[in-house]
TORPA-4810 file (N, C-alpha, C, O; in nm, 3 decimals):
<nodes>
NODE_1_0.812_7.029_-15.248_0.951_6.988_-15.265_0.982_6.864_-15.182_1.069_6.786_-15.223_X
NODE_2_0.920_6.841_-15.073_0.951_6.765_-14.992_0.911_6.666_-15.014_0.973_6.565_-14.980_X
NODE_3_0.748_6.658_-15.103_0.703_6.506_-15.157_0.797_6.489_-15.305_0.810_6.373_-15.343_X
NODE_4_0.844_6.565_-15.365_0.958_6.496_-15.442_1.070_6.433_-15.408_1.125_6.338_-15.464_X
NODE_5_1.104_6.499_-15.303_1.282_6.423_-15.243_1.191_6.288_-15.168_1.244_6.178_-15.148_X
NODE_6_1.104_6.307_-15.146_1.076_6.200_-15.063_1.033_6.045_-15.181_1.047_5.925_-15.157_X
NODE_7_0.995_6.094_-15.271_0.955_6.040_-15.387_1.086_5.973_-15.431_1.099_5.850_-15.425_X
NODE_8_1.218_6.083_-15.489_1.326_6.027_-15.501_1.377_5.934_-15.408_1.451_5.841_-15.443_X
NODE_9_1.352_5.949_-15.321_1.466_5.850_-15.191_1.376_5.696_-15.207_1.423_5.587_-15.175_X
NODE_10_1.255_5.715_-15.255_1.180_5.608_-15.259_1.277_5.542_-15.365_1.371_5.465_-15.348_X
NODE_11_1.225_5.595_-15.481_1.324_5.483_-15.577_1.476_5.442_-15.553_1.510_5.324_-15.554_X
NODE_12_1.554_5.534_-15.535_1.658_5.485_-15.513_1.664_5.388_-15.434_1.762_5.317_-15.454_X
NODE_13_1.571_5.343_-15.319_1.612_5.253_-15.227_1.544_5.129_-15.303_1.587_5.014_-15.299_X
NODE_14_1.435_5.171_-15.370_1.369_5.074_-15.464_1.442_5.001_-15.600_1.391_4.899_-15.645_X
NODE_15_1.558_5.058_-15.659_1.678_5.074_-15.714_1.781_4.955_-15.635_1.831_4.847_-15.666_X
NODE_16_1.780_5.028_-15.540_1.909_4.939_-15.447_1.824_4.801_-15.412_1.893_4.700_-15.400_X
NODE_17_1.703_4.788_-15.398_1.635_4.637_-15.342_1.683_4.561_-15.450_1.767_4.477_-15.418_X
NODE_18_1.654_4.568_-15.569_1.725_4.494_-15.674_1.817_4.445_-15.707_1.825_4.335_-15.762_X
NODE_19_1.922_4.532_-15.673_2.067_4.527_-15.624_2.072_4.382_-15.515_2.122_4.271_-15.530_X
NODE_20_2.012_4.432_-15.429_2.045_4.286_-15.326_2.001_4.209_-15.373_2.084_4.118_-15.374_X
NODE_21_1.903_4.174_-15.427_1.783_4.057_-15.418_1.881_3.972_-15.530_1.911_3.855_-15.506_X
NODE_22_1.924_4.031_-15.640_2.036_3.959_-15.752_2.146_3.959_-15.674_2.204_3.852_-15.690_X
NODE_23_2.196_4.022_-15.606_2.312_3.994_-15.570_2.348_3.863_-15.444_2.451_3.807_-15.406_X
NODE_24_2.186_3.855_-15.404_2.175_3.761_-15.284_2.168_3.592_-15.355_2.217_3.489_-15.308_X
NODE_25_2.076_3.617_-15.505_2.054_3.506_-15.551_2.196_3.437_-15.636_2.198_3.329_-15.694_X
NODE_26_2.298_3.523_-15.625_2.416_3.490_-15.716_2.502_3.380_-15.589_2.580_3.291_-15.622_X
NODE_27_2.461_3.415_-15.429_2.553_3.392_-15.389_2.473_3.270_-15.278_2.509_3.277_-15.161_X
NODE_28_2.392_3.186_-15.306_2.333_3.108_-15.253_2.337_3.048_-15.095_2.289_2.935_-15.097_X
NODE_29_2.354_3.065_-15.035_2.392_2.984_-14.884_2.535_3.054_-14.840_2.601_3.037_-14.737_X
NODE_30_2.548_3.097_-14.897_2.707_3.150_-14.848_2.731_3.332_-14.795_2.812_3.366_-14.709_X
NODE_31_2.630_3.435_-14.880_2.622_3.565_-14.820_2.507_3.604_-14.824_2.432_3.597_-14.922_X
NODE_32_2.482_3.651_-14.712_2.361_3.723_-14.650_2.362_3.878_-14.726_2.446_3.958_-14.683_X
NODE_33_2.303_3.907_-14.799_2.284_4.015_-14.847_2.154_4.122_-14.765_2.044_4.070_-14.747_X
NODE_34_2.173_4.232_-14.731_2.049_4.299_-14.630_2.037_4.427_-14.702_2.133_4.473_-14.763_X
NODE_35_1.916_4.490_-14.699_1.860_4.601_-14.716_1.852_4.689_-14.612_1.811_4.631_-14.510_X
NODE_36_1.869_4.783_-14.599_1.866_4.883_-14.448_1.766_5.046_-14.526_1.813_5.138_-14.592_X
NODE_37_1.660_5.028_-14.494_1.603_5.161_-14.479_1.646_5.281_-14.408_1.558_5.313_-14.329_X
NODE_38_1.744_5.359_-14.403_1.731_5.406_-14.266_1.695_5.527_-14.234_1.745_5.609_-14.156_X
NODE_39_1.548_5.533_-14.344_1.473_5.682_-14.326_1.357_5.630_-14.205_1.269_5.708_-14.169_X
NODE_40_1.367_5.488_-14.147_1.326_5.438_-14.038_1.383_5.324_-13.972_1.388_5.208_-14.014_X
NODE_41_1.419_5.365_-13.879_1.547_5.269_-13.819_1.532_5.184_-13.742_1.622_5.102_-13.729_X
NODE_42_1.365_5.169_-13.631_1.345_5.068_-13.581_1.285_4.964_-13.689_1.277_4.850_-13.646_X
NODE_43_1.249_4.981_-13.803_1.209_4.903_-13.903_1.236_4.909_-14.005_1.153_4.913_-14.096_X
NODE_44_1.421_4.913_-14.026_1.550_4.885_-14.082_1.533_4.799_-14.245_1.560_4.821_-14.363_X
NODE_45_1.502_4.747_-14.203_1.492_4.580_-14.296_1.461_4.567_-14.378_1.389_4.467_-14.369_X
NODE_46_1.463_4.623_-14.534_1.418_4.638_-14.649_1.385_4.504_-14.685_1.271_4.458_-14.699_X
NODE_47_1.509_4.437_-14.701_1.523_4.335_-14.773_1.622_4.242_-14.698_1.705_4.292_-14.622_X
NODE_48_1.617_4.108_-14.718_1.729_4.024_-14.666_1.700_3.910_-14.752_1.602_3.837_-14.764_X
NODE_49_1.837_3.919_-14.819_1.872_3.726_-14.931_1.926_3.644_-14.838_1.994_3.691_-14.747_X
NODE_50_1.906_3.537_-14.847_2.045_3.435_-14.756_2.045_3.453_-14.639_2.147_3.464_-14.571_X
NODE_51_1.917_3.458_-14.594_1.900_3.458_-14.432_2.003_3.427_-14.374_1.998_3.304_-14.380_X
NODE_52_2.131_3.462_-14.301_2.213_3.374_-14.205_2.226_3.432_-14.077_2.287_3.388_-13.980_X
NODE_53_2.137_3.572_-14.093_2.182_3.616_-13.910_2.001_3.573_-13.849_1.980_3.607_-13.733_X
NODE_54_1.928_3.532_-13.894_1.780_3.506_-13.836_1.669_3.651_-13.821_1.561_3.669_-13.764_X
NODE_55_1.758_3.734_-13.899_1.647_3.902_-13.879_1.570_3.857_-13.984_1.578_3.751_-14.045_X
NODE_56_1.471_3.976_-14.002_1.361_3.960_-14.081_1.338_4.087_-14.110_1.389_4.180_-14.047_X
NODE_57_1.232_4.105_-14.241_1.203_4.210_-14.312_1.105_4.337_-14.152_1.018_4.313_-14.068_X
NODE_58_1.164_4.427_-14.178_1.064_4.544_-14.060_1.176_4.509_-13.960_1.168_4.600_-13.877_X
NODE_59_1.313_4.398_-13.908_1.394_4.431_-13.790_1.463_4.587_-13.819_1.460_4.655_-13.922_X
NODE_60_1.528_4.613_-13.685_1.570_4.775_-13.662_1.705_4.752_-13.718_1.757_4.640_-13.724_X
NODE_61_1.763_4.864_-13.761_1.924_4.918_-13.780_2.032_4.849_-13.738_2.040_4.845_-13.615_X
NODE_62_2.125_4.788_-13.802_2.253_4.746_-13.677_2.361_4.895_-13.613_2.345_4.993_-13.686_X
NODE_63_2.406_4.907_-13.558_2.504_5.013_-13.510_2.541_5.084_-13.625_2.512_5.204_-13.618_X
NODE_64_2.595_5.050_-13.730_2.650_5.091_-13.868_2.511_5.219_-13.894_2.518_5.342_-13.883_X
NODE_65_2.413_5.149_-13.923_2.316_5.258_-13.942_2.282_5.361_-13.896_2.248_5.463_-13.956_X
NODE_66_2.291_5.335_-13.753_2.243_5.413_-13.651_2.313_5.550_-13.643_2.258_5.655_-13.610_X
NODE_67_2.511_5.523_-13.697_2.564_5.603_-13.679_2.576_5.721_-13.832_2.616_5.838_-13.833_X
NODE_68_2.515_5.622_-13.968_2.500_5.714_-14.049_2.408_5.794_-14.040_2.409_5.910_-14.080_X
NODE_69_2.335_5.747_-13.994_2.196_5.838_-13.962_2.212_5.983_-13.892_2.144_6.085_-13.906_X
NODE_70_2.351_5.950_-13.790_2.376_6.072_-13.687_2.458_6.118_-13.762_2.428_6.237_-13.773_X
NODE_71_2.568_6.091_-13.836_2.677_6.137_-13.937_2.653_6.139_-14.041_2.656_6.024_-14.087_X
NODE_72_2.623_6.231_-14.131_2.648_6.207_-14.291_2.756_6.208_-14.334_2.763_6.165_-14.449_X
NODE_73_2.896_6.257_-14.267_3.025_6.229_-14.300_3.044_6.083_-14.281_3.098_6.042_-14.384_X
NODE_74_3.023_5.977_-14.192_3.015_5.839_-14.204_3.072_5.817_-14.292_3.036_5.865_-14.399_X
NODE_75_3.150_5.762_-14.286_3.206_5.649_-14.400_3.132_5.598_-14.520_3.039_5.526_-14.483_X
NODE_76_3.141_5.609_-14.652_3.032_5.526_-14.714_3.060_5.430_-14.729_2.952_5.372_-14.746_X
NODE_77_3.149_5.347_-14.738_3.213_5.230_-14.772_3.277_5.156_-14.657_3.383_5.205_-14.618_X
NODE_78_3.230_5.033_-14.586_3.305_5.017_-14.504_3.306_4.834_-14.506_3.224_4.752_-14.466_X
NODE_79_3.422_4.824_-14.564_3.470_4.662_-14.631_3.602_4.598_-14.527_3.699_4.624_-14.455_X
NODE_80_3.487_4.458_-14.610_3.604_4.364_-14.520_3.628_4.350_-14.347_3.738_4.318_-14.302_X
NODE_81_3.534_4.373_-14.280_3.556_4.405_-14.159_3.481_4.251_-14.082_3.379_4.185_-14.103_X
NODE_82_3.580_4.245_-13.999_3.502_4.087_-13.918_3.400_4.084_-13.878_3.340_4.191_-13.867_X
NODE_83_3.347_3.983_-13.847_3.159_4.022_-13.804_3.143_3.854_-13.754_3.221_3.760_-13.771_X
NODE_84_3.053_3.859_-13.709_2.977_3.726_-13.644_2.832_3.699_-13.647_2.753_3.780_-13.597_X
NODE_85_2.790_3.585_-13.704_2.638_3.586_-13.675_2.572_3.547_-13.579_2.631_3.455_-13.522_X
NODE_86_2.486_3.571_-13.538_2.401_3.520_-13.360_2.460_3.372_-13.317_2.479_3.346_-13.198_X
NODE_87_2.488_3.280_-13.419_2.561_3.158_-13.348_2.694_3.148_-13.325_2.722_3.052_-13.252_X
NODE_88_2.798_3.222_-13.366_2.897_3.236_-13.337_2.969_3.202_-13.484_3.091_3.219_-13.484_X
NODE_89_2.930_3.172_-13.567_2.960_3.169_-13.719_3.088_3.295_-13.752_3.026_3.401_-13.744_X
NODE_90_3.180_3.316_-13.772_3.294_3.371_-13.814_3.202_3.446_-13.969_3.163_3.369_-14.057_X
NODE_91_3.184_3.572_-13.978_3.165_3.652_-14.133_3.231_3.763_-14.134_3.284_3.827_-14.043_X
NODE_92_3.222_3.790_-14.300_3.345_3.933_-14.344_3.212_3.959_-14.380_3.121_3.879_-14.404_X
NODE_93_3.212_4.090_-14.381_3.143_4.237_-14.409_3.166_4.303_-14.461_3.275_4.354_-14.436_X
NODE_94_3.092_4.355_-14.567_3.120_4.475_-14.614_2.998_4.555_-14.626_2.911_4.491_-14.686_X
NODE_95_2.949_4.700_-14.584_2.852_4.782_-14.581_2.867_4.911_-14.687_2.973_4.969_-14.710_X
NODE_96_2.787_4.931_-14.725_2.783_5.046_-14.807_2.636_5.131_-14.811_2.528_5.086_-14.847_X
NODE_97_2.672_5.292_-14.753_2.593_5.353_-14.703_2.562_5.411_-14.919_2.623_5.414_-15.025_X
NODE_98_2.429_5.444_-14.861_2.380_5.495_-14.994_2.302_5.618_-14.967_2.200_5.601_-14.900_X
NODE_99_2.339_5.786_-15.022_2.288_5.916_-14.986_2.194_5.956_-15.095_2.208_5.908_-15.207_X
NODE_100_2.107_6.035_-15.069_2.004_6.073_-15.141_2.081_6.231_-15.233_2.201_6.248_-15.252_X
NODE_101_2.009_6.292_-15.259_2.121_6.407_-15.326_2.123_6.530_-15.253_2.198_6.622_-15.285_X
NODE_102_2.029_6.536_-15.140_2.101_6.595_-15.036_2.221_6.579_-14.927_2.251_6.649_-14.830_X
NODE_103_2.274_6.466_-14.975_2.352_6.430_-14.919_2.370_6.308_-14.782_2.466_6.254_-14.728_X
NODE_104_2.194_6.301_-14.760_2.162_6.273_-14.637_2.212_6.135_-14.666_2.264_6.123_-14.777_X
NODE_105_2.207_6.015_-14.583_2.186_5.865_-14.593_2.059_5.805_-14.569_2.002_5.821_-14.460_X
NODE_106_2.008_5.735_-14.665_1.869_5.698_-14.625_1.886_5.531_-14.652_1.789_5.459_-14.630_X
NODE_107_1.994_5.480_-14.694_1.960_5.347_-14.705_2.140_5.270_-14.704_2.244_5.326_-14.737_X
NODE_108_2.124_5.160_-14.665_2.268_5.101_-14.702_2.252_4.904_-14.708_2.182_4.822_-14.648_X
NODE_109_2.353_4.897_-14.807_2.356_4.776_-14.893_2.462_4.689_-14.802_2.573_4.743_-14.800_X
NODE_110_2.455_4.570_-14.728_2.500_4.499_-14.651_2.561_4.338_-14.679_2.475_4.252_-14.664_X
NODE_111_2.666_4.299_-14.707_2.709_4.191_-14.732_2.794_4.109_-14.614_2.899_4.148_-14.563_X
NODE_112_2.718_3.979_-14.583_2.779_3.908_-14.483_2.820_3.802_-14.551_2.745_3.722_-14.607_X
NODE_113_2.980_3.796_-14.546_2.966_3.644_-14.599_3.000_3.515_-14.480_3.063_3.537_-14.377_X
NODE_114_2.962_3.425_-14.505_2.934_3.319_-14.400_3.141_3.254_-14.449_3.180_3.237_-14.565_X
NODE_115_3.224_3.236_-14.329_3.333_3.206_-14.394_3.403_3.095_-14.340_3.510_3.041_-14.371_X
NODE_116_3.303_3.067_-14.238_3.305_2.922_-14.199_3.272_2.782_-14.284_3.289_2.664_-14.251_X
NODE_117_3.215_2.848_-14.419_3.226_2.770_-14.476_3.311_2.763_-14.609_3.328_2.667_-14.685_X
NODE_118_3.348_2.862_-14.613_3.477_2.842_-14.697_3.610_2.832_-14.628_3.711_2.805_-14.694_X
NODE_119_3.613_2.849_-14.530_3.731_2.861_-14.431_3.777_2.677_-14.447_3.889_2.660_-14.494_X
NODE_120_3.731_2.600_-14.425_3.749_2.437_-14.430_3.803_2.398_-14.616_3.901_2.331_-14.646_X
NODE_121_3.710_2.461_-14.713_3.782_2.424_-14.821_3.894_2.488_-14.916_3.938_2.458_-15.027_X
NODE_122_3.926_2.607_-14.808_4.036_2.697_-14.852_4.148_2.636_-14.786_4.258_2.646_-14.840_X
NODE_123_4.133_2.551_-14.635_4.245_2.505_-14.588_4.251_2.328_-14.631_4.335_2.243_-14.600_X
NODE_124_4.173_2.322_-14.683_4.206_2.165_-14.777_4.295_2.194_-14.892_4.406_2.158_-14.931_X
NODE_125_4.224_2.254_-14.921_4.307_2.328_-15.072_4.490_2.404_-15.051_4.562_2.430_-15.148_X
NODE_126_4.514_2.417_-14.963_4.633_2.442_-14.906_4.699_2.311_-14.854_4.814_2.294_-14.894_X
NODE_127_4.655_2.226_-14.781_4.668_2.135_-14.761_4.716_2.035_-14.859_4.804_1.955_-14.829_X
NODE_128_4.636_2.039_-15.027_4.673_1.954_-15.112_4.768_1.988_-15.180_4.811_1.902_-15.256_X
NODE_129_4.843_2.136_-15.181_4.885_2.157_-15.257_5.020_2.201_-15.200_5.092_2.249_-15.287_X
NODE_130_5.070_2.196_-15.082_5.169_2.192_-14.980_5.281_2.146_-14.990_5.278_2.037_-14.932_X
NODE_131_5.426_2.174_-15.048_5.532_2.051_-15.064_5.592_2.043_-14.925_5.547_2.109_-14.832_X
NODE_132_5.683_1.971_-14.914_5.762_1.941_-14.844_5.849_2.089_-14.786_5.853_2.123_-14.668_X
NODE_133_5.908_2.155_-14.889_5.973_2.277_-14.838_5.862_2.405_-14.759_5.890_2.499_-14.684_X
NODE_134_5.769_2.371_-14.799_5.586_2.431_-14.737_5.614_2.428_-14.630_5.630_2.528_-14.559_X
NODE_135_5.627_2.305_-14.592_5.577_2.230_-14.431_5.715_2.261_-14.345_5.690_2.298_-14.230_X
NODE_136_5.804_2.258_-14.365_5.947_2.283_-14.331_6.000_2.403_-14.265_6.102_2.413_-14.196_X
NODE_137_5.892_2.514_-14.306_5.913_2.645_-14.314_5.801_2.684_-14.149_5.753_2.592_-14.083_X
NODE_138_5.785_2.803_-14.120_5.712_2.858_-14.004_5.582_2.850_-14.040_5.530_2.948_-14.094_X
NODE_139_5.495_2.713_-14.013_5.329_2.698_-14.055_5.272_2.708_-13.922_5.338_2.709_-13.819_X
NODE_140_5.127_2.719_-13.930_5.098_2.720_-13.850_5.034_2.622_-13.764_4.949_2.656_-13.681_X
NODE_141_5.087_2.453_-13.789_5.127_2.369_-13.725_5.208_2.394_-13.620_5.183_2.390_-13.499_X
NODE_142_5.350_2.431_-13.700_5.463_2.481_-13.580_5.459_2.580_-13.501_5.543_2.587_-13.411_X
NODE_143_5.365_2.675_-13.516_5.336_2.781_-13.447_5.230_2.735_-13.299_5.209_2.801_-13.197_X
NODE_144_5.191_2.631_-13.330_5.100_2.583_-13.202_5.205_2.557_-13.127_5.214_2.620_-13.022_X
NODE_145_5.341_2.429_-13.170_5.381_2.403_-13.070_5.491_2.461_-13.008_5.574_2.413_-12.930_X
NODE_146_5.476_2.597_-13.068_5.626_2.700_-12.958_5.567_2.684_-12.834_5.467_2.620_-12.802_X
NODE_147_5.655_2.760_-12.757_5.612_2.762_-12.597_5.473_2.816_-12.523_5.414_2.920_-12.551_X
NODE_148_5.441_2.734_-12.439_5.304_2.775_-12.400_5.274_2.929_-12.346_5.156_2.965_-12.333_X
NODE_149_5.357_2.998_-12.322_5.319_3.139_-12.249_5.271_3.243_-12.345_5.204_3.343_-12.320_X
NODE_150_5.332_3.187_-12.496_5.278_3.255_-12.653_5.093_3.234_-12.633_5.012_3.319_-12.670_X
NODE_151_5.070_3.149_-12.590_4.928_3.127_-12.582_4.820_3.216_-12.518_4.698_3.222_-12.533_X
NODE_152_4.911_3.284_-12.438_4.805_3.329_-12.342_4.731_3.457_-12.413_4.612_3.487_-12.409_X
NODE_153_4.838_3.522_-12.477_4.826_3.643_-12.647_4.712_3.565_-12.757_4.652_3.638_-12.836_X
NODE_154_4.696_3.471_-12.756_4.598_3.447_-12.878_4.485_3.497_-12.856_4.433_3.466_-12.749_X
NODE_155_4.387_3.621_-12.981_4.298_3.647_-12.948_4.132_3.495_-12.989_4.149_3.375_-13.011_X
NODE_156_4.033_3.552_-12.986_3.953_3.479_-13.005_3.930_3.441_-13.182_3.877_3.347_-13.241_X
NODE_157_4.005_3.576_-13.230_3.961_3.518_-13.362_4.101_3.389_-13.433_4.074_3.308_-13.521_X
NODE_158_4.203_3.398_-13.384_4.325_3.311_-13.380_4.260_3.160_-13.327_4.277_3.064_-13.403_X
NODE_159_4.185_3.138_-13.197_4.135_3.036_-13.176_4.055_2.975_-13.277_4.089_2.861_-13.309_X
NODE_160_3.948_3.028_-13.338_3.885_3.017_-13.427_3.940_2.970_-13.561_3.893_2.880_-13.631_X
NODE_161_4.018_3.023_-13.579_4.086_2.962_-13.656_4.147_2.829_-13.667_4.144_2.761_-13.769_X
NODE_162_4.200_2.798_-13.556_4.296_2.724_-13.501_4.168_2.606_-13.490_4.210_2.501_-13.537_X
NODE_163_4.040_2.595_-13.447_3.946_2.528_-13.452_3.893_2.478_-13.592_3.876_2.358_-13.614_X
NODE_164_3.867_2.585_-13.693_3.820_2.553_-13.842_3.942_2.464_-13.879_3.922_2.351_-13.923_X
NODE_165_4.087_2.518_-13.859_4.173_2.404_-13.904_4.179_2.270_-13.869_4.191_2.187_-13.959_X
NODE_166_4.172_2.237_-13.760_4.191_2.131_-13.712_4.060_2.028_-13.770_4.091_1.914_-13.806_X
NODE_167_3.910_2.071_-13.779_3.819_2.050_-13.814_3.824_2.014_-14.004_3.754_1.928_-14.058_X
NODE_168_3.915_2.098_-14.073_3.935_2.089_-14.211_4.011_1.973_-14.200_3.998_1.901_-14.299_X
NODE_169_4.100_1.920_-14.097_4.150_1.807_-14.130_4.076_1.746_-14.170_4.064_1.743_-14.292_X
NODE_170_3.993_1.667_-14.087_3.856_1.548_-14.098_3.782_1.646_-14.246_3.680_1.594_-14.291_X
NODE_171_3.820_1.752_-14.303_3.751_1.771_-14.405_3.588_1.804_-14.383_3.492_1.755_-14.444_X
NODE_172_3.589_1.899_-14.280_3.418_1.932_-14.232_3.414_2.016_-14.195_3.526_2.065_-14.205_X
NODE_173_3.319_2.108_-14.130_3.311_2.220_-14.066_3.279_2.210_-13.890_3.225_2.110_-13.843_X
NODE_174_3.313_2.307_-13.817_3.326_2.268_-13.700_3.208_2.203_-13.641_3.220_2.115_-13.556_X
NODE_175_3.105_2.241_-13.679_2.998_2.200_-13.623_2.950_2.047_-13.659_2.900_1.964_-13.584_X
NODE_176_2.982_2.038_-13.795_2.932_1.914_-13.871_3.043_1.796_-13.828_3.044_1.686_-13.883_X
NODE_177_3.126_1.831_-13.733_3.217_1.721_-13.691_3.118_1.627_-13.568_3.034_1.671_-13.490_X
NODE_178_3.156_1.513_-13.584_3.089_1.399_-13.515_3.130_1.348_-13.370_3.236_1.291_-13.340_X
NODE_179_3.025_1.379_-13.287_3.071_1.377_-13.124_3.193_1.338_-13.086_3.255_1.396_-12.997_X
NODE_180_3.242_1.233_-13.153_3.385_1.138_-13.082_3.488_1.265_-13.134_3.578_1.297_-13.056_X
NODE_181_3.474_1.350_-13.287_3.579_1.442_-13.315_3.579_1.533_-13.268_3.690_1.581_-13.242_X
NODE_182_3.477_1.597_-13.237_3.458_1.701_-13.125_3.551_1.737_-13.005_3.629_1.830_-12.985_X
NODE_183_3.504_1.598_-12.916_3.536_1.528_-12.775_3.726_1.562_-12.846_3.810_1.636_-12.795_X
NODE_184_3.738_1.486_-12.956_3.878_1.477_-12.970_3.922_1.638_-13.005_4.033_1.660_-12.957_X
NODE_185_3.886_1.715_-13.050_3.908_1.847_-13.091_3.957_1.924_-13.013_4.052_1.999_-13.037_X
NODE_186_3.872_1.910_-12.866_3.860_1.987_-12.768_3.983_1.970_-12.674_4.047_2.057_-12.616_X
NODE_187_4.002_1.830_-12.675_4.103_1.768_-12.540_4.248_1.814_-12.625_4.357_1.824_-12.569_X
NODE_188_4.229_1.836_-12.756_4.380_1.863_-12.820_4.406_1.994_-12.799_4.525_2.018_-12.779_X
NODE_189_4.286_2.145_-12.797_4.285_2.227_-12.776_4.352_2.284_-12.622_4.426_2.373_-12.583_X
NODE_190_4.282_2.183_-12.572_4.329_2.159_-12.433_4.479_2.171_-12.350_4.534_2.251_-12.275_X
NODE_191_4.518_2.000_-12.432_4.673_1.969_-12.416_4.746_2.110_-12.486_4.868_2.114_-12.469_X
NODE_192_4.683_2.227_-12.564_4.780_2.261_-12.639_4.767_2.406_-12.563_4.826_2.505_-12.607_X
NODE_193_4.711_2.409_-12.485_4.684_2.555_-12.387_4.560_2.641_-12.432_4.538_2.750_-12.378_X
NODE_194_4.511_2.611_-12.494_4.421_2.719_-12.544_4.310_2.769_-12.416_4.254_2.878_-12.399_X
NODE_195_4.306_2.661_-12.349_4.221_2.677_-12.272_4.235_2.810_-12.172_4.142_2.860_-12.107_X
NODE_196_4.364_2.853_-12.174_4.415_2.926_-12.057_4.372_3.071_-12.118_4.385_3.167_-12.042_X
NODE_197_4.330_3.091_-12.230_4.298_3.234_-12.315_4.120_3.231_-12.286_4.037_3.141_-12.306_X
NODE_198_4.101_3.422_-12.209_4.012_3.416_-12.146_3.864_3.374_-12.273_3.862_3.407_-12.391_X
NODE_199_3.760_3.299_-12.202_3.615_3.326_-12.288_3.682_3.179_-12.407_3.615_3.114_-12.488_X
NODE_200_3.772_3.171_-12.386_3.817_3.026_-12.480_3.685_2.909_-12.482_3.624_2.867_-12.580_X
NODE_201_3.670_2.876_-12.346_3.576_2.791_-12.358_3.424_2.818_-12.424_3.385_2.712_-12.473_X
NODE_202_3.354_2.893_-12.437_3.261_3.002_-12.477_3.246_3.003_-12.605_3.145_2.982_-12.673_X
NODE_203_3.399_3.040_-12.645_3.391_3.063_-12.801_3.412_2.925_-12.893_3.359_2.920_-13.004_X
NODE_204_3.505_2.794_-12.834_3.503_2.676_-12.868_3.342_2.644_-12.876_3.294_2.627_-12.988_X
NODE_205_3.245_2.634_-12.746_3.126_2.604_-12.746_3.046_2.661_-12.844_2.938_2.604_-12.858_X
NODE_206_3.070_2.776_-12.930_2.994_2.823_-12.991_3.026_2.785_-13.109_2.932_2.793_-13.188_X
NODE_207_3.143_2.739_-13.162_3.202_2.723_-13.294_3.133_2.585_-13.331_3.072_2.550_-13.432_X
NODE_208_3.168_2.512_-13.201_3.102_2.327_-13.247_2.960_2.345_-13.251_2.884_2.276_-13.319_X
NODE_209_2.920_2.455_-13.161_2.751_2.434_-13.163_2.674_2.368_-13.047_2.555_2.335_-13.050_X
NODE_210_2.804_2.348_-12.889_2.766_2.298_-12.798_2.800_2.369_-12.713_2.885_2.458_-12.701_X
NODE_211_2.659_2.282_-12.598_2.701_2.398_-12.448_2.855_2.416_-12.392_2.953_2.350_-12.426_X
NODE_212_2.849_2.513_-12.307_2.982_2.526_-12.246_3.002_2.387_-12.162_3.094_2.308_-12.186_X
NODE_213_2.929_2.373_-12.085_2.915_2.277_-12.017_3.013_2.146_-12.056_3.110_2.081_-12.018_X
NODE_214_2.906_2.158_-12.166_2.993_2.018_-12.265_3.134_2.030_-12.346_3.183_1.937_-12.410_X
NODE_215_3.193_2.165_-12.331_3.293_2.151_-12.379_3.368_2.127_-12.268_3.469_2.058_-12.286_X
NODE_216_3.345_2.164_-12.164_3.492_2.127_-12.040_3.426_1.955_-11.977_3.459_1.882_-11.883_X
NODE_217_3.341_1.949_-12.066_3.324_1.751_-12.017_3.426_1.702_-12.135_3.520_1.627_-12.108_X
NODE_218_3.402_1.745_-12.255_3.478_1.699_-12.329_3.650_1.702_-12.322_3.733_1.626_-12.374_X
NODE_219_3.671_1.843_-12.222_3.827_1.799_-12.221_3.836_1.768_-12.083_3.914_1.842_-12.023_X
NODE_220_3.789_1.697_-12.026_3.853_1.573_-11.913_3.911_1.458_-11.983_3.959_1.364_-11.919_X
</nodes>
């Protein structure tokens, strides 16, 4: 009995590789699609489309796994949730645990999407299409320049934001901005308090893609 269920759990996960591998090729450079074995959890890694976090086929479980593995009540579905990749890249998530017909979890289907790069042509696209009564109203232009003590409340993902925008101006992504816009990015961040919100500098450095170092040279 046991080399049948074990047989079944094979295909199904063999089932679900397919699943990613099309679903990875639909979405080119933009979502990381992953495979998770997790009838072995230090060597997780079925499958991965769209490399964007740097794991590889045989890496271990992320936390998500670890805990279906201990729970079969776990959540099966768990969407839309913020996430980050090893460089500091801003991604939405969505995971989906997959059970065998005992109920157990032996595998789950993983979507990262990279949103740093749509984040710049979603705020162009707002940008072009903006009237006058738009801009007039509570944007979040005007929201920078209320009073500075509002600042000290901004979390890290608000900064981030506040960085991809400023960066969509020049029409680029934070990283792909050019030393002098950078330098200029930072010192505006600066003048505008951000600096005073803890790990600020850290998370700026990680968004452009430069040392810390160099971000507090850049706002002198």
């Amino acid at each position: 009995m046991t080399g049948v269920v074990s047989g079944a759990d094979e295909h199904l996960i063999g089932e679900a590789e397919k699943i990613a591998v099309a679903l990875g090729r639909m979405f080119p450079g933009l979502c990381e699609v992953v495979l998770h074995d997790l009838r072995d959890p230090r060597h997780a890694i079925r499958a991965i489309e769209n490399n964007l976090s740097g794991r590889r086929v045989g890496d271990s479980a992320t936390e998500l796994g670890l805990a279906r593995i201990a729970d079969p009540d776990y959540p099966s579905v768990i969407q839309n949730y913020p996430n980050r990749f090893p460089d500091g890249r801003p991604a939405k998530s969505t995971s989906i645990g997959i059970k065998n017909q005992a109920g157990e979890y032996v595998a789950a289907l993983c979507l990262n999407l990279d949103v740093s790069v749509l984040s710049p042509v979603t705020l162009a696209l707002s940008n072009l299409v903006a009237t006058d009564t738009d801009t007039d109203t509570d944007t979040d232009t005007e929201r920078r320049e209320e009073p500075l003590e509002t600042l000290r409340d901004r979390t890290a993902r608000e900064l981030r934001r506040t960085v991809e925008e400023l960066a969509a101006e020049r029409a680029a992504t934070p990283r792909s901005l050019s030393r002098e816009d950078k330098k200029a990015l930072v010192r505006r961040l600066h003048r505008d308090g951000y600096f005073d919100s803890r790990d600020a500098a850290q998370t700026i450095a990680d968004l452009l893609g430069v040392s810390r170092a160099t971000v507090y040279n850049y706002s002198k």
